[in-house]
N, CA, C and O of each residue as an XYZ file, in Angstrom:
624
protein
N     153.213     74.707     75.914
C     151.817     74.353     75.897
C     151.592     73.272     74.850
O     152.261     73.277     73.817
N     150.426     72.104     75.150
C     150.439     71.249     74.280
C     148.963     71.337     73.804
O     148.001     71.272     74.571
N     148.889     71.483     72.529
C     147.737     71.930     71.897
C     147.547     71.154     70.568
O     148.452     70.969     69.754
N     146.008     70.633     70.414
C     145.642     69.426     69.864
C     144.525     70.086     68.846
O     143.930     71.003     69.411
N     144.159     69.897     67.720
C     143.059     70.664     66.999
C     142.214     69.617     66.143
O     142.482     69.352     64.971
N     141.029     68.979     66.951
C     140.125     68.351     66.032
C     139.340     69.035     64.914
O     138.704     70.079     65.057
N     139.478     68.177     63.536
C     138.904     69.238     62.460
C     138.263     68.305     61.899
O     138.786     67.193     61.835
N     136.848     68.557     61.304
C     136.441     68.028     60.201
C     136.127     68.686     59.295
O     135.265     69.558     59.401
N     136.818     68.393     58.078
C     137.091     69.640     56.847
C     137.003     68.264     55.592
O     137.973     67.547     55.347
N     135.859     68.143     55.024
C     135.089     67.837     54.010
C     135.320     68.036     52.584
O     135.622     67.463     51.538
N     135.087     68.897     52.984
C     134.434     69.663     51.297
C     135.499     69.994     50.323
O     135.869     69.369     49.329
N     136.020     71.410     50.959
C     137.035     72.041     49.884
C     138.172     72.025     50.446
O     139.100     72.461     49.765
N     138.492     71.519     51.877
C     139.860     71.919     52.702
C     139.781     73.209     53.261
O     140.724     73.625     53.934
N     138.814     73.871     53.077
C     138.717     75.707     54.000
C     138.588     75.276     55.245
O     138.352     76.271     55.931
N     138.619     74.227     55.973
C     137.938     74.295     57.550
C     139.837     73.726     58.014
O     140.387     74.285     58.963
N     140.366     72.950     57.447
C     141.740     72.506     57.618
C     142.536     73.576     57.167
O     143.395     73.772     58.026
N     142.661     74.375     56.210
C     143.752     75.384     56.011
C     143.478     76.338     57.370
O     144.405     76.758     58.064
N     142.211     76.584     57.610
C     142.451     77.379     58.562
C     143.094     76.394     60.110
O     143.781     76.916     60.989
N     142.744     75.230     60.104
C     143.074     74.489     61.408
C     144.554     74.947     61.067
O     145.222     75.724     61.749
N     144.877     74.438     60.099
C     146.569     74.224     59.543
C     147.107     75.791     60.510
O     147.712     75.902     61.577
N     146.610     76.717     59.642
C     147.038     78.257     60.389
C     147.555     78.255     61.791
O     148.749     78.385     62.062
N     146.168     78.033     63.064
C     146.199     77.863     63.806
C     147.577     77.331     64.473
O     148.373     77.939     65.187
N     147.596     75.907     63.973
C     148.223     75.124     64.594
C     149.759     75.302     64.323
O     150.628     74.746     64.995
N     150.020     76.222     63.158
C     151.416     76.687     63.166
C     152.160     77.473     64.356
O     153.339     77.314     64.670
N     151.097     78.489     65.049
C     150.959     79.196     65.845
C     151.103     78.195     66.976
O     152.244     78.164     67.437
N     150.392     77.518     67.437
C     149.945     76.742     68.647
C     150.794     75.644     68.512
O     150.910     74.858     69.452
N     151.185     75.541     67.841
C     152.419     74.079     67.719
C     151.851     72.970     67.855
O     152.503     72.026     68.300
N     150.207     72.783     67.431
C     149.365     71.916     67.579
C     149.679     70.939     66.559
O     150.402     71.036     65.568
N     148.640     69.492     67.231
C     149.144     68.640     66.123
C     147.181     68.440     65.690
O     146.309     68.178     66.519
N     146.973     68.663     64.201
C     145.460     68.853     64.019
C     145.090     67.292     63.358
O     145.845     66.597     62.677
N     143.579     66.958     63.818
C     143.162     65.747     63.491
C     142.298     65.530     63.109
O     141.701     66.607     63.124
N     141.508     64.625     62.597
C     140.376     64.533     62.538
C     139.388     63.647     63.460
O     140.067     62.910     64.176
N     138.489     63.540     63.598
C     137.829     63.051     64.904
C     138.050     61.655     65.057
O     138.305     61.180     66.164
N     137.963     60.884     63.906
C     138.506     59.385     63.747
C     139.579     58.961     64.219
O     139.782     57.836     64.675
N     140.880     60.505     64.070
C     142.480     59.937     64.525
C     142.592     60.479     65.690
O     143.752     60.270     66.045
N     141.713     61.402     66.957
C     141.785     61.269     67.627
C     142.213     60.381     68.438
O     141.876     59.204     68.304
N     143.086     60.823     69.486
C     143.233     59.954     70.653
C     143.298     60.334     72.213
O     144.151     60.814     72.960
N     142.079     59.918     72.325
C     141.361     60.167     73.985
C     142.170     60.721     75.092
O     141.953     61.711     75.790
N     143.495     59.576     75.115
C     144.794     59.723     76.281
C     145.455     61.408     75.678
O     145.387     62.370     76.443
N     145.967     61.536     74.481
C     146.291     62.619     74.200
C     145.738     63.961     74.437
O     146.291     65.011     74.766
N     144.177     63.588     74.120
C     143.353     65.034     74.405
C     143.327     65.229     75.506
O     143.377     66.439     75.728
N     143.240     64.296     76.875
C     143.300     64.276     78.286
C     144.574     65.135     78.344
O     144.599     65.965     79.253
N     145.692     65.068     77.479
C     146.998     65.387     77.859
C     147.507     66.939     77.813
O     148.428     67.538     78.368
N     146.260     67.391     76.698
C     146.760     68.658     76.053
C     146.294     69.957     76.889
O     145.380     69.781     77.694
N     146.843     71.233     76.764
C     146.483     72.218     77.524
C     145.351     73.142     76.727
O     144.934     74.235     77.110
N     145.095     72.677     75.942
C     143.968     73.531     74.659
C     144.013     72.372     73.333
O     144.827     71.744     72.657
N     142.588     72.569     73.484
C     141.791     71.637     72.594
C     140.863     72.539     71.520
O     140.113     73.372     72.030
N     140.875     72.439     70.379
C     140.496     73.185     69.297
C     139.401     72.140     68.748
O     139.677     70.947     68.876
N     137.730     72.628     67.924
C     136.910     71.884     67.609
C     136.766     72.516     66.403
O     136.643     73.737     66.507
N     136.743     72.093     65.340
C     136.075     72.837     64.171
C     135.875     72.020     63.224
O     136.446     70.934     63.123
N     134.581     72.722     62.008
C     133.958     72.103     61.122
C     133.677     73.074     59.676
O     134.063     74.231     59.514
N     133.139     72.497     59.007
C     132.949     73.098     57.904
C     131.397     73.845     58.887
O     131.374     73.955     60.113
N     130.403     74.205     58.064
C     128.987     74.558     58.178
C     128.009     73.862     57.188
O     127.945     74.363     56.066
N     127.334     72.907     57.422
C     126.411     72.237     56.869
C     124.873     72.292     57.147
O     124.466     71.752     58.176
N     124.116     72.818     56.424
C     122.603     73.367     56.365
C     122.542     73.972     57.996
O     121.606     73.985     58.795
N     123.179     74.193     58.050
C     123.500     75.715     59.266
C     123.839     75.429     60.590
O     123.575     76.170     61.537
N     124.771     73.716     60.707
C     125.056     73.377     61.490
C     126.717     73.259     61.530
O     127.291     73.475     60.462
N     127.569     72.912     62.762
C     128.706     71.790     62.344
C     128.844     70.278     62.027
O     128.258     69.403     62.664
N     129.443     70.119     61.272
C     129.545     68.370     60.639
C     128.981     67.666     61.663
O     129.197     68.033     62.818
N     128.070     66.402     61.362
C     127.662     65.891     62.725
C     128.973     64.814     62.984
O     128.746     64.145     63.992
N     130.456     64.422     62.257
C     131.314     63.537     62.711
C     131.986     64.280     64.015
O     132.548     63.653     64.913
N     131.823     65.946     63.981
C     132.643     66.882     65.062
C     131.617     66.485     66.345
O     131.866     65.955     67.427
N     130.310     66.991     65.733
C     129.452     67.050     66.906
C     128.943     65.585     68.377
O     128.838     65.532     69.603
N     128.779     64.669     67.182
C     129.063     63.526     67.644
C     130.091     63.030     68.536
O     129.839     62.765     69.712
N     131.468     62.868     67.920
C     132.916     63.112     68.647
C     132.968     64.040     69.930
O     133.825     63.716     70.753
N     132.416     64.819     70.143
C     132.252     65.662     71.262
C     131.374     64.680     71.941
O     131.825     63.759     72.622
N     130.374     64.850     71.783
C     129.159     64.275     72.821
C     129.889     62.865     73.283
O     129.332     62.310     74.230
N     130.951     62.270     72.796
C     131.371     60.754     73.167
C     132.874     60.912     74.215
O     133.533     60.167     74.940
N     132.912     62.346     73.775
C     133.916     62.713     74.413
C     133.600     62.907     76.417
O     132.833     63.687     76.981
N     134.480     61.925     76.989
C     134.342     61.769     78.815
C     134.873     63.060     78.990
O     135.847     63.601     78.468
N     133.597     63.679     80.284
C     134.033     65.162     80.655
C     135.765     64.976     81.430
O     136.309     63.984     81.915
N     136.273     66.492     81.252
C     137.012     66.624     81.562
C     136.765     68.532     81.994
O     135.871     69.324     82.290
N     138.377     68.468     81.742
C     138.813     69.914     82.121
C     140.147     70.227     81.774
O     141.171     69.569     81.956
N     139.872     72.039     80.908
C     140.853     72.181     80.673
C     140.446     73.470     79.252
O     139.334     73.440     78.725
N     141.104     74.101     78.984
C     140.887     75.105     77.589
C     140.297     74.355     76.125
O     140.691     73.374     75.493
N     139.189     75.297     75.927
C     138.928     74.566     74.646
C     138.710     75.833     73.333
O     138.442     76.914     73.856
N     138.754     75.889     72.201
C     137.993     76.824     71.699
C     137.665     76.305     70.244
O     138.407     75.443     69.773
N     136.512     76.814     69.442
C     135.782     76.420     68.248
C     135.584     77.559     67.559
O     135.241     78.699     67.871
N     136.018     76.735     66.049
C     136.293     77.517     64.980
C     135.365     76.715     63.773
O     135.092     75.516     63.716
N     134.962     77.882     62.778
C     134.109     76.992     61.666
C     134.071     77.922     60.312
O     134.176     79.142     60.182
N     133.886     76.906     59.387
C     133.800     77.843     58.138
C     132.922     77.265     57.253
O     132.589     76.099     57.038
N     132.502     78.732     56.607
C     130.920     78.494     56.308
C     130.861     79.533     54.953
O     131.788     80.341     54.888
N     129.947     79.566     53.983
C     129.418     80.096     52.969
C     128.893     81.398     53.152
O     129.190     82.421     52.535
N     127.762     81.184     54.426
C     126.960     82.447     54.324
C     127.483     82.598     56.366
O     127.717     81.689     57.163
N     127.489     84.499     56.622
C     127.451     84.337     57.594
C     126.714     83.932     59.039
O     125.590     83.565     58.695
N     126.801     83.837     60.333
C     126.551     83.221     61.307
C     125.229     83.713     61.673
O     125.448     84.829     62.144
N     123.557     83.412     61.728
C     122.478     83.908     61.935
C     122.408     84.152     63.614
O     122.512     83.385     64.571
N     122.202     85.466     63.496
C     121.922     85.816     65.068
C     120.940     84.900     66.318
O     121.193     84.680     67.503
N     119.599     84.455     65.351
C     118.965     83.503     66.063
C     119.323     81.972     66.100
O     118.754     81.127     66.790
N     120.290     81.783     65.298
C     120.673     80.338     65.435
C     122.114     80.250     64.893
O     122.324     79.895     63.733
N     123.220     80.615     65.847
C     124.468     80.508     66.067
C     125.203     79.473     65.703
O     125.878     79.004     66.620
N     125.312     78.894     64.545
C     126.014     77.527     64.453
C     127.118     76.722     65.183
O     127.387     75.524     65.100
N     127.795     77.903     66.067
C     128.759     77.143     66.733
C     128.103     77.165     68.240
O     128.281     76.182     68.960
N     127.507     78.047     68.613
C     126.436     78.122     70.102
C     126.374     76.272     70.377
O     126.774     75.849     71.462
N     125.951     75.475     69.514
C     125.403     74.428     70.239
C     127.188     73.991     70.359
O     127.223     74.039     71.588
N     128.231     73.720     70.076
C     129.037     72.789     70.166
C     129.618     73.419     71.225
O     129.950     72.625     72.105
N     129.907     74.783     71.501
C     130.483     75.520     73.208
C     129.290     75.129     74.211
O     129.644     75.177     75.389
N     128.082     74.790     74.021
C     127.198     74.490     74.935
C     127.723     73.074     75.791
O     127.764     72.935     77.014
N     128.162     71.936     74.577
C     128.672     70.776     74.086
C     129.568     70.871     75.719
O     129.452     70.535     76.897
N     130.623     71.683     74.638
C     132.179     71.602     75.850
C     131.619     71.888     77.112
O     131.538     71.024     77.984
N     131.123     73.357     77.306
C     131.232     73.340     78.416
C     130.516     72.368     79.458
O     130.997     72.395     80.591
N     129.445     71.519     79.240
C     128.967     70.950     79.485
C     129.543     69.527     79.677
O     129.031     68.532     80.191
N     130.901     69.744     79.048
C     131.547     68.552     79.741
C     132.556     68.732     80.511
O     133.314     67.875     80.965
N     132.573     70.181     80.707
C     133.710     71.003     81.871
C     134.765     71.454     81.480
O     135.835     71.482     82.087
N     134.493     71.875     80.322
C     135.629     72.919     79.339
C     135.520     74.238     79.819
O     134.533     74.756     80.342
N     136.652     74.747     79.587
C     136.727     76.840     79.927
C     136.772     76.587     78.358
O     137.576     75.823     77.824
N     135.932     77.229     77.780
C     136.078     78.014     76.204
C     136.018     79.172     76.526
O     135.370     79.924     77.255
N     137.485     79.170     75.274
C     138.241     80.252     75.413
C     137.857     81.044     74.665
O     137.887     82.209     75.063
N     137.292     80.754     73.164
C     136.470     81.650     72.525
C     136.030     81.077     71.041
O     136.317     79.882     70.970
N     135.460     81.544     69.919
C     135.288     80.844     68.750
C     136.155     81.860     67.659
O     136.715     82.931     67.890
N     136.060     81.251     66.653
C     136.674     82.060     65.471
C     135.776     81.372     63.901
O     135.617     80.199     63.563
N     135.440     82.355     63.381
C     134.649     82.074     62.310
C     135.009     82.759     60.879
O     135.498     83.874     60.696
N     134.743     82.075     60.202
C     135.678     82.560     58.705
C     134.339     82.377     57.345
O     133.348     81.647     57.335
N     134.632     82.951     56.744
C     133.781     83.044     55.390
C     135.088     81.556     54.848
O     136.235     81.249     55.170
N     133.956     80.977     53.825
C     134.835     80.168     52.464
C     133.658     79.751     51.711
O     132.434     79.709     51.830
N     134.702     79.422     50.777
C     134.447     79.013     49.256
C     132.663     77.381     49.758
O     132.602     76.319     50.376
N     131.886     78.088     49.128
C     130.481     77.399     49.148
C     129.859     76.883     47.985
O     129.594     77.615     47.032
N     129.561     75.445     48.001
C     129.225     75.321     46.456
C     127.984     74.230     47.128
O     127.806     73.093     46.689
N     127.326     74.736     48.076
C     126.071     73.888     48.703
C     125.112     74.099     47.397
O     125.049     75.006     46.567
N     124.477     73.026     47.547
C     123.225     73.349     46.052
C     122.792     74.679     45.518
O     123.282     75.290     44.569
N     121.836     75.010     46.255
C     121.930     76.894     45.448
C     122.542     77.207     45.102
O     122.312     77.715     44.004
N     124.070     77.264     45.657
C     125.145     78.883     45.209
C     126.010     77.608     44.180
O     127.026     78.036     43.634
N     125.665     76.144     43.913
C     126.491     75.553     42.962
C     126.189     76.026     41.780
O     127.070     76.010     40.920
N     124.875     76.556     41.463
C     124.170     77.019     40.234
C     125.074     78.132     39.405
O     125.212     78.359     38.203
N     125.584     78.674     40.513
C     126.518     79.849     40.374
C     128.056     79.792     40.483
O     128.936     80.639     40.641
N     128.026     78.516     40.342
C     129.982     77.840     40.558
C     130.368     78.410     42.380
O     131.524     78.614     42.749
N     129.560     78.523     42.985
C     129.741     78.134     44.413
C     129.775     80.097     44.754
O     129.508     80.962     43.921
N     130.088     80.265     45.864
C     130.355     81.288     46.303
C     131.266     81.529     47.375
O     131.509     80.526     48.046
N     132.111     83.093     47.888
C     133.530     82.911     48.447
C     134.281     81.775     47.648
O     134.500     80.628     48.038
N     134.598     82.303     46.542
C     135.808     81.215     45.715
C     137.273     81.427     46.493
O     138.018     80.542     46.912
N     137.473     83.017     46.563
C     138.700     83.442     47.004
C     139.112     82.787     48.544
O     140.252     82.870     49.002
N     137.841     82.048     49.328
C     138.226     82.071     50.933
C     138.502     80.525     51.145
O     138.080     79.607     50.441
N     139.278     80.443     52.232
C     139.892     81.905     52.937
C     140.665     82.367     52.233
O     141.242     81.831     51.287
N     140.764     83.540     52.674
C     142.308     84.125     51.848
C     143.322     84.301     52.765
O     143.366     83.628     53.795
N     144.234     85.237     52.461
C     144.975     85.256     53.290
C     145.120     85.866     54.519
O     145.762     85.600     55.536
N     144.240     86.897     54.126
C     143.674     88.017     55.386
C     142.873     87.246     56.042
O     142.839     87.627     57.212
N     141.984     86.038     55.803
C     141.456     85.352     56.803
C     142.504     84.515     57.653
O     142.455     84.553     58.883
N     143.475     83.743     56.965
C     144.406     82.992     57.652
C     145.257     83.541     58.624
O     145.676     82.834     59.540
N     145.629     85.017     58.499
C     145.975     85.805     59.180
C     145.811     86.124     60.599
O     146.515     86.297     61.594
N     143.877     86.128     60.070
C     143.170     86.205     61.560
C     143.151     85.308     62.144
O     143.556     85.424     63.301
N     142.836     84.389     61.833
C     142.943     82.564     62.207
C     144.484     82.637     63.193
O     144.545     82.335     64.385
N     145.470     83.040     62.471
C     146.617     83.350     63.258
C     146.755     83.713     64.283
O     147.296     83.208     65.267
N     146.149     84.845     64.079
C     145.841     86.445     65.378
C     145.412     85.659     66.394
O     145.938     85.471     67.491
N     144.195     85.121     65.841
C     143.257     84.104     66.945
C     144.311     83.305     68.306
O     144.464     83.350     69.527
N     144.901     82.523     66.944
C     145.367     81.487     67.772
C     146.869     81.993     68.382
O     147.581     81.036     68.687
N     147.542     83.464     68.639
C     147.956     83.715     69.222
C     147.420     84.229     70.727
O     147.976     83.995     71.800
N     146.458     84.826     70.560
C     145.547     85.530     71.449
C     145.601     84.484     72.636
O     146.120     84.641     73.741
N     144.835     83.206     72.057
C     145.267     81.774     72.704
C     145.937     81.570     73.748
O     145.700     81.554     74.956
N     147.555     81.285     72.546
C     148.721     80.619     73.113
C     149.253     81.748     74.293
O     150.002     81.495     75.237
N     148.546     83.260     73.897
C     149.112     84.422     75.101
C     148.303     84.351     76.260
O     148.433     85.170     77.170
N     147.871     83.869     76.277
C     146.549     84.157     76.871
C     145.244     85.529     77.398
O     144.482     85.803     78.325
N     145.564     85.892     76.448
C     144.767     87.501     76.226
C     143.233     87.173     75.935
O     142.450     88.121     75.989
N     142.934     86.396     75.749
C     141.634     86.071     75.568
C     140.691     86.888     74.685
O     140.025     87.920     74.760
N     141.026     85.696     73.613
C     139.923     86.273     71.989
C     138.709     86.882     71.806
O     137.905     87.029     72.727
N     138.589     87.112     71.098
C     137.341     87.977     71.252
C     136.700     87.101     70.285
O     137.475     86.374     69.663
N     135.703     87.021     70.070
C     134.540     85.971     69.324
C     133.871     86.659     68.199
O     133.009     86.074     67.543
């Protein structure tokens, strides 16, 4: 299987260690939306999207990159990491699977991780989740992206 993982990871590197995880598993090669390449993603059998979480969204360089992205077809799934967890009424990753499928993706599922947050408020306090991910998150990130490559289909 050939598996490709767009990441935009900013801040502290928590949104890439976990891509990194992944892609050990998936034998993926992970990028960022800039080093994307169009012919390649056409090529791959699973396509991975992820971002940090910014004022309760994903990065707009991910979100963007998607929307420019020509529909296709084929496995996709989205992963993100964030400070505080995921609000029931406004799902931060909901809009970017809306994204895919809407350009004729099967998403396969999301994966979401606590990390290290030093957004204005919680900087007051030397950030918050210092420890994340840890390793028990990378783990899961793992789990995830076996679930994947088996095709057992993740649970969200």
């Amino acid at each position: 299987m050939k598996a490709v993982i767009v990441c935009a990871s900013v801040s502290h590197g928590n949104t890439r260690r976990v891509a990194d995880s992944m892609a050990q598993v998936l034998g993926a090669k992970v990028v960022s939306p800039e080093q994307a390449d169009l012919a390649e993603l056409a090529d791959a059998d699973l396509l991975g999207f992820g971002s940090g979480v910014f004022y309760g969204r994903l990065h707009p360089r991910l979100t963007e990159f998607v929307k420019a992205l020509p529909a296709g077809r084929g496995r996709a799934f989205v992963f993100a990491t964030s400070g505080l967890p995921e609000s029931p009424p406004a799902p931060y990753a909901r809009s970017l699977v809306r994204l895919l499928e809407g350009k004729g993706f099967e998403v396969d599922g999301r994966f979401l991780c606590r990390a290290f947050d030093t957004w204005t408020p919680f900087k007051l306090v030397g950030g918050i989740n210092k420890q994340r991910p840890n390793a028990a998150d990378l783990a899961a990130a793992r789990a995830f992206a076996e679930r994947l490559r088996d095709g057992r289909g993740p649970q969200s």
